[in-house]
C-alpha positions as CSV (number, residue, x, y, z in Angstrom):
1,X,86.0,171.0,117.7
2,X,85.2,173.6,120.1
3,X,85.7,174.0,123.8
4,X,82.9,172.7,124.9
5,X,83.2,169.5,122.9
6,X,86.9,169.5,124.4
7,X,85.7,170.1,127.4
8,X,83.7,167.6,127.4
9,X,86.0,164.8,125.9
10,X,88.9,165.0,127.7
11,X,88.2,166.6,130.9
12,X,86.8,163.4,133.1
13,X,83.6,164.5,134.4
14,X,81.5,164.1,137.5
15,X,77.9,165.0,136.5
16,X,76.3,164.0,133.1
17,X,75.1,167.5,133.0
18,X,78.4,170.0,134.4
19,X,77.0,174.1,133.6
20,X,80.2,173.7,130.7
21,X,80.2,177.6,131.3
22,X,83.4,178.9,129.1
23,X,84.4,182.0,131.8
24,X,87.5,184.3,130.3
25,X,87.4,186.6,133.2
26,X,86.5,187.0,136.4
27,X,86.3,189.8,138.0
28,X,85.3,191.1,142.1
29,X,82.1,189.7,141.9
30,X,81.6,188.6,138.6
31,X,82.1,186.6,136.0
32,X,82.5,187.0,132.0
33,X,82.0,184.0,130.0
34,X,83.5,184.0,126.0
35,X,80.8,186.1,124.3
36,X,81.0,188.3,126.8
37,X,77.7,187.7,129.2
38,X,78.3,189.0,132.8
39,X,77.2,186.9,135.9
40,X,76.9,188.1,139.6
41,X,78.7,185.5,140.9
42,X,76.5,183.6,144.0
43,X,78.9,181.1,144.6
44,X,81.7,182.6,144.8
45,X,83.8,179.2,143.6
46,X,81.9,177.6,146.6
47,X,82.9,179.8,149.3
48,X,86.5,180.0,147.8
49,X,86.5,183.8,146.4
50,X,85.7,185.7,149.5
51,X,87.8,188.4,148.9
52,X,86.4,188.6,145.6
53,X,87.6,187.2,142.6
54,X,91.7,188.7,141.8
55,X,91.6,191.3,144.6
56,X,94.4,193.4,143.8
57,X,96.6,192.7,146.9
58,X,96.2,188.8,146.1
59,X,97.1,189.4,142.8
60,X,100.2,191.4,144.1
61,X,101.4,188.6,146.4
62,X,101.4,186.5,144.0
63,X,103.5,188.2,140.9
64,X,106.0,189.4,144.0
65,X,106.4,185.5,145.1
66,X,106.5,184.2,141.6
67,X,109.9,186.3,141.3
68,X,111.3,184.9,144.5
69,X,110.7,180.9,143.8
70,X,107.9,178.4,143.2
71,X,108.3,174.6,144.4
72,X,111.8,173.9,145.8
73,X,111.6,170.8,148.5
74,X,108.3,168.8,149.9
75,X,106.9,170.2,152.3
76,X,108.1,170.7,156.2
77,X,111.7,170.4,155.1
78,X,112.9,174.2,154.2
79,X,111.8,177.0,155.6
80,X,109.9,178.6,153.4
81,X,109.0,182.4,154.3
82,X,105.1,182.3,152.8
83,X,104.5,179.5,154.8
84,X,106.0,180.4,157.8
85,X,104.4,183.8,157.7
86,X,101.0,182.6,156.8
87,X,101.3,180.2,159.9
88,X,102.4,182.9,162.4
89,X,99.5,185.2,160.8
90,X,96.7,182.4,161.2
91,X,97.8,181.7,164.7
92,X,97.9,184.8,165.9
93,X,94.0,185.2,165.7
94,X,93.5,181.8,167.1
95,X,93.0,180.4,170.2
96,X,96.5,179.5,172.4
97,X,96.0,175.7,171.7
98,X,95.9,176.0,168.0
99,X,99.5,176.8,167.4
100,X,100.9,175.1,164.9
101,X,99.9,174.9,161.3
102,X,99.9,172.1,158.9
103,X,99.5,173.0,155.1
104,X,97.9,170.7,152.2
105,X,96.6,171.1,148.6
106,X,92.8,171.2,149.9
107,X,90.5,170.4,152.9
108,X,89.6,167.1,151.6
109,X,93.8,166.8,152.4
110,X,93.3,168.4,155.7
111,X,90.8,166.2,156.6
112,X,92.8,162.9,156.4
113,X,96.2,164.3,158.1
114,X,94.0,165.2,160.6
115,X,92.2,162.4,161.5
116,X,95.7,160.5,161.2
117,X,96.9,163.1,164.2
118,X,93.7,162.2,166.2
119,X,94.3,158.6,166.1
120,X,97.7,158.9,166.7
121,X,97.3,161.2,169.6
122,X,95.0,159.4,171.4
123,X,96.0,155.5,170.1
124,X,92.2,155.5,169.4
125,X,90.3,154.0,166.4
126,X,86.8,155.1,166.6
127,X,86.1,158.6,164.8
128,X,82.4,160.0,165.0
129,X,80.8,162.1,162.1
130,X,77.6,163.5,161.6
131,X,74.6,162.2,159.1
132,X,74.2,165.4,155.6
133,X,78.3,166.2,156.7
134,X,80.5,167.0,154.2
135,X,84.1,166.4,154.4
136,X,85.6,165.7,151.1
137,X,85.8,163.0,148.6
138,X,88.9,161.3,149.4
139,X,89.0,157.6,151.0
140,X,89.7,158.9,154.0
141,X,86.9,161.9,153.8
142,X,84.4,160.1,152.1
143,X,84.4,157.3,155.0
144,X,83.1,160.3,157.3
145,X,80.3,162.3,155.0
146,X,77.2,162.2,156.0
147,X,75.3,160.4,153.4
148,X,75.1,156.6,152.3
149,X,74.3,157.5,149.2
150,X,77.9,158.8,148.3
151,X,79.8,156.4,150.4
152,X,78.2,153.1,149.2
153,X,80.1,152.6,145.6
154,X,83.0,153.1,147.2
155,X,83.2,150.7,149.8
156,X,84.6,149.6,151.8
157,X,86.0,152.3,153.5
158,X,87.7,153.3,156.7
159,X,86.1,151.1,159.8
160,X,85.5,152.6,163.3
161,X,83.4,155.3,162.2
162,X,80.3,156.0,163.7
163,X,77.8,158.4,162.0
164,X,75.1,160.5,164.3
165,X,72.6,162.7,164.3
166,X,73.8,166.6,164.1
167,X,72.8,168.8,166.8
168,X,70.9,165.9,168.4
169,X,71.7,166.1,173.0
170,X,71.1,162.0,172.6
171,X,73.9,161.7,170.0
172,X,76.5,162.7,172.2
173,X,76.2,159.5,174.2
174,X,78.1,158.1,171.6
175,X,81.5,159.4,172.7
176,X,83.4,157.5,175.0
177,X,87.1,156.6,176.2
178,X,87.6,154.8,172.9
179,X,86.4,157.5,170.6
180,X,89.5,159.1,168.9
181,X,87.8,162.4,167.2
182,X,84.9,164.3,166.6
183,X,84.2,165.4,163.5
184,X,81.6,168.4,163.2
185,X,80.8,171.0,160.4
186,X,80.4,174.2,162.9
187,X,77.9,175.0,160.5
188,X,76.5,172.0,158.7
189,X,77.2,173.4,154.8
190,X,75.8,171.2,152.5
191,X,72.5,170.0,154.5
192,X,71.5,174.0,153.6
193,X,73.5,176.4,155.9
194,X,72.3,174.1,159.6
195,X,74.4,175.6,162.8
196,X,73.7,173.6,165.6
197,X,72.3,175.6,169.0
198,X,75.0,177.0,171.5
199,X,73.8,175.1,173.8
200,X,74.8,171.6,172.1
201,X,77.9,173.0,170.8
202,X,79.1,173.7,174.1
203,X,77.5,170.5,175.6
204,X,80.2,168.4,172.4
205,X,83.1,170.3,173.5
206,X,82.2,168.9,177.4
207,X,81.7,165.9,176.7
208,X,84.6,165.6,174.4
209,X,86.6,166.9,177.3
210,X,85.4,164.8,179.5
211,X,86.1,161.5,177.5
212,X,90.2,162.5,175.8
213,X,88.1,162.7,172.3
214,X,89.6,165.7,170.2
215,X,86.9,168.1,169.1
216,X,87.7,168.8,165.3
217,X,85.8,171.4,163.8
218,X,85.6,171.5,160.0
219,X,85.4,175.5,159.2
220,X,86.4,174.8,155.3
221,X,83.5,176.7,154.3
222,X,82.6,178.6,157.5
223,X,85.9,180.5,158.2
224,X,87.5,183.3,157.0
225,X,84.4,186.1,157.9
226,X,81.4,184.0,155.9
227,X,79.6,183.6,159.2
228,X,79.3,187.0,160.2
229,X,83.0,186.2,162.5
230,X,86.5,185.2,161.7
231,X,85.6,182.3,162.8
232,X,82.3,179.6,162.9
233,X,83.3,178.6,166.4
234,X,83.3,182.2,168.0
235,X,79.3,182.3,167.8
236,X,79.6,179.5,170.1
237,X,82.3,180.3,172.6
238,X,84.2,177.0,171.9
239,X,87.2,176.7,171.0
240,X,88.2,172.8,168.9
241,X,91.1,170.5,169.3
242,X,91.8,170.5,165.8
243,X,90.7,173.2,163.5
244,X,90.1,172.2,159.8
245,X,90.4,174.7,157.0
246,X,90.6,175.2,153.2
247,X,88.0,176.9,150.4
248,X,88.8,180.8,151.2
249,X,92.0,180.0,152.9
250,X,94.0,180.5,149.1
251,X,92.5,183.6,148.2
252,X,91.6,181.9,145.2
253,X,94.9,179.1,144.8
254,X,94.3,176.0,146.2
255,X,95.3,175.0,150.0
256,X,93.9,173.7,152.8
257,X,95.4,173.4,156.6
258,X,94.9,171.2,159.8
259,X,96.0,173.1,163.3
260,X,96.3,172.1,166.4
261,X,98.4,172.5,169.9
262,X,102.1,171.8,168.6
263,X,102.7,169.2,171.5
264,X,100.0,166.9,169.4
265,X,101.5,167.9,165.7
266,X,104.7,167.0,167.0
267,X,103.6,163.6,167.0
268,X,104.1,163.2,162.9
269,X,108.2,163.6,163.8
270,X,108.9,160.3,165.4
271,X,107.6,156.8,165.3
272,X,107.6,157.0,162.8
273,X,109.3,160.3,161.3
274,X,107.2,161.5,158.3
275,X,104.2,160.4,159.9
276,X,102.0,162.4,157.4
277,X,103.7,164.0,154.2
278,X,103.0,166.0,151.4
279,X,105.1,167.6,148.3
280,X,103.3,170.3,147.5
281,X,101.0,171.0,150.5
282,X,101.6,175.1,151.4
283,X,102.9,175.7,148.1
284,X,104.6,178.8,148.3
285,X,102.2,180.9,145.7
286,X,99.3,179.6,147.6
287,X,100.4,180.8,151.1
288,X,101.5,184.2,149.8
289,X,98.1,184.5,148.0
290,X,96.2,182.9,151.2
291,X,98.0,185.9,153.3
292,X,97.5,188.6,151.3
293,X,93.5,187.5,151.5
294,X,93.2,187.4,155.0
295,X,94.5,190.6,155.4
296,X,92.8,191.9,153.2
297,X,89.4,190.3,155.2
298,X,91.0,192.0,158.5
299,X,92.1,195.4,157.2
300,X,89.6,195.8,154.9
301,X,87.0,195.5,157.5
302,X,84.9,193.0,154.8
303,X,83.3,191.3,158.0
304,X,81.7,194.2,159.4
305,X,79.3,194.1,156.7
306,X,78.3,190.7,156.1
307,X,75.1,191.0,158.6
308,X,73.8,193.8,157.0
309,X,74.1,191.9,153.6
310,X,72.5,188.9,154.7
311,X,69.5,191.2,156.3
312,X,69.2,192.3,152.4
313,X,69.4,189.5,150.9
314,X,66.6,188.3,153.6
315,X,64.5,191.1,152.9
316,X,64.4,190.5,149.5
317,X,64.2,187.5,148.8
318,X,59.8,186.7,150.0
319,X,57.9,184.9,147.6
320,X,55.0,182.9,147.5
321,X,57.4,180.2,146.0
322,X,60.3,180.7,148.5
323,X,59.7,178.4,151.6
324,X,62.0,179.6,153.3
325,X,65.8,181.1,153.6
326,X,67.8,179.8,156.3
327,X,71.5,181.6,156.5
328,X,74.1,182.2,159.1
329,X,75.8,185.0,157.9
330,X,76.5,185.9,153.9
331,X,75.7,182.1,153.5
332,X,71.7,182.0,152.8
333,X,69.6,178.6,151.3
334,X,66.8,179.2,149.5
335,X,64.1,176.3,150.2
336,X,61.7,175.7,147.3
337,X,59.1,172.8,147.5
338,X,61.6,170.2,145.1
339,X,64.7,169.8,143.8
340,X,62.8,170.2,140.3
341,X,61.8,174.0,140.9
342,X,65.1,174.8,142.4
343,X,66.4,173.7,139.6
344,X,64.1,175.8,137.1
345,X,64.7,178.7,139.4
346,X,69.0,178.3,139.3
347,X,68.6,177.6,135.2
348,X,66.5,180.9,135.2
349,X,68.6,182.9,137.1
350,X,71.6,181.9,135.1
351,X,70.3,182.5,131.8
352,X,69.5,186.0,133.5
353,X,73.4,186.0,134.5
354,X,73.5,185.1,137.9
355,X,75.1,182.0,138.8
356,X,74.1,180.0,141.8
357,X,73.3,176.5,142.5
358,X,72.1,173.6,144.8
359,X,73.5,171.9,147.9
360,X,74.5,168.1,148.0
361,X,72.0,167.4,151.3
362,X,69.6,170.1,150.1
363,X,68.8,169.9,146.6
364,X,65.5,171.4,147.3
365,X,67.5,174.6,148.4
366,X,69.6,177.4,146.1
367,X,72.9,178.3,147.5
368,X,74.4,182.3,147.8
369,X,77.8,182.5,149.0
370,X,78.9,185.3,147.4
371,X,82.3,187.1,147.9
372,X,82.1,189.5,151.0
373,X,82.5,192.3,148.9
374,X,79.2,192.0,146.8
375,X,77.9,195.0,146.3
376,X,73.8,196.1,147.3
377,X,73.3,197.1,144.3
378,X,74.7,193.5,142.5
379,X,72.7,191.7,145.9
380,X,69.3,193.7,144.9
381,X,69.7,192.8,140.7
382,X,70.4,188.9,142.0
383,X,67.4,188.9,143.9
384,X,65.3,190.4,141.6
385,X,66.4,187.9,139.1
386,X,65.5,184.9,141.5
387,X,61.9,186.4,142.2
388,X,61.5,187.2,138.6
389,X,62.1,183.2,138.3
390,X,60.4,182.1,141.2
391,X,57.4,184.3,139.0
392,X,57.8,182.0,135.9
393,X,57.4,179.0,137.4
């Protein structure tokens, strides 16, 4: 039996049809599968790799933690110098307010210890999320995605939760003295790269003021330099209440964090103590790996050219098939007329060896999220492959 048959048996599956692509190496910004076919990697593990894939420094941290200690207590108990260094780090190009750290396995994890600390902040019940969000898949997650269409086998799910239109003035009516949290994408991922105008993200961060709501922005694809900044929320000139993060935030190993002011985390000590808990949330691998990335991002100045990249990609990528490409930063959707010639477009392209794909809310639309580091030369071959596509149609 091969590995795709294995693959297939007794890994449980989400689609009927998973890509089942056998990789053996990745690489910067590609991607070898086990004959030994190269792919320019589009994805870039869903915004996960944007450092690259193994960037040399991550791939330091790592064998240099390994030889100091891997799991030794659950989490918030010892203090743990990757964690503790990674928190300081992240803080330290944050806003004041967001001072204190809180480590998971993912964001999907983040997600839920942070709407626990909303609630429990603010001994409010009502949380309101946006309609084409996306959260996570957890109980918890899943109760605040923006889509029916996922949440309705799984019901039912948390109550209280109130789902609005995104960047919509007559939405924000909704919030009130009972609402616990918002819950906002800064740059609505899945619905096809959306950001909301400045002038309704600041207009959400008054009126959550106004009412005691905490503003909690979801930057688990947006952050770490994918929007052109550090940070989603700095195009805006808002800062949140609670900041959600995950994706890029491993350098590749898997973690996700909640932050917020330490005056509200503080609030997990007592009444009771443990009031959210995890055993292996900020593993220490994962936060040595997660530093090493970020620095990377900062000292390597990968930011400074993600406009310039996304103008290339833009430039490039006109065809008479090609609707449109929406993007906010080195984050582009590529709108085709159906979800049926996306899909012969992404099939083309990857049999061509570059990998890309669709977005949950946007089907019609092909994603590129790349690793910052992409190259022009590896952006010009992509897009020549996706027009060479879009021509066989």
């Amino acid at each position: 039996m091969n590995q795709r048959e294995l693959f297939l048996r007794h890994v449980a599956q989400t689609s009927t049809a998973p890509l089942a692509l056998e990789i053996v190496k990745a690489e910067g910004c590609l991607l070898f599968d086990a004959k030994g076919k190269e792919y320019i990697d589009l994805i870039g593990g869903i915004s996960v790799a944007n450092v690259g894939h193994r960037h040399p420094a991550v791939i330091e941290a790592i064998q240099k933690q390994l030889d100091a200690y891997l799991h030794i207590m659950v989490y918030g108990e010892f203090i743990e110098s990757p964690q503790v260094q990674y928190a300081k780090l992240l803080t330290e190009h944050l806003p004041v307010t967001l001072n204190s750290v809180y480590f998971t396995n993912s964001g999907a994890e983040a997600v839920e210890g942070a709407m626990k600390l909303a609630k429990r902040v603010t001994n409010r019940t009502q949380i309101i999320a946006f309609n084409n969000s996306y959260h996570g898949s957890t109980q918890g997650a899943l109760s605040v995605m923006g889509d029916e269409y996922w949440r309705n086998a799984f019901r039912p799910l948390l109550p209280d939760v109130l789902h609005q239109e995104y960047n919509s003035f007559e939405s924000l009516e909704s919030i009130t003295e009972l609402t616990a949290c918002v819950i906002a994408e800064t740059v609505q991922a899945e619905a096809g790269v959306k950001p909301p105008s400045k002038e309704w993200m600041l207009a959400l961060r008054k009126k959550c003021t106004e009412t005691g709501t905490l503003l909690m922005l979801d930057e688990i694809q947006t952050g770490f330099g994918r929007t052109g900044k550090l940070w989603g929320f700095e195009h805006f000139d808002i800062s949140p209440d609670i900041l959600l993060l995950g994706k890029a935030l491993g350098g590749g190993m898997p973690l996700g964090a909640f932050i917020a002011d330490k005056a509200m985390m503080d609030s997990f000590t007592k009444n009771p103590v443990l009031g959210h808990i995890t055993t292996f949330g900020g593993h220490p691998i994962c936060c040595a790996a997660g530093m090493s990335a970020m620095k990377a991002i900062l000292e390597e100045g990968m930011i400074k050219s993600v406009k310039e990249k996304a103008e290339l990609f833009s430039s490039l990528l006109i065809h008479p098939n090609i609707k449109a490409v929406h993007s906010f930063g080195l984050w582009l959707a590529v709108e085709f007329d159906s979800f049926e010639t996306n899909k012969r477009v992404i099939d083309k392209c990857i049999e061509e060896g570059v990998l890309t794909d669709w977005f949950l809310f946007a089907s019609d639309c092909l994603r590129i999220s790349p690793p910052l580091i992409i190259s022009e030369e590896h952006i010009k071959k992509a897009c020549n492959s996706i027009l060479q596509a879009c021509d066989n149609l």
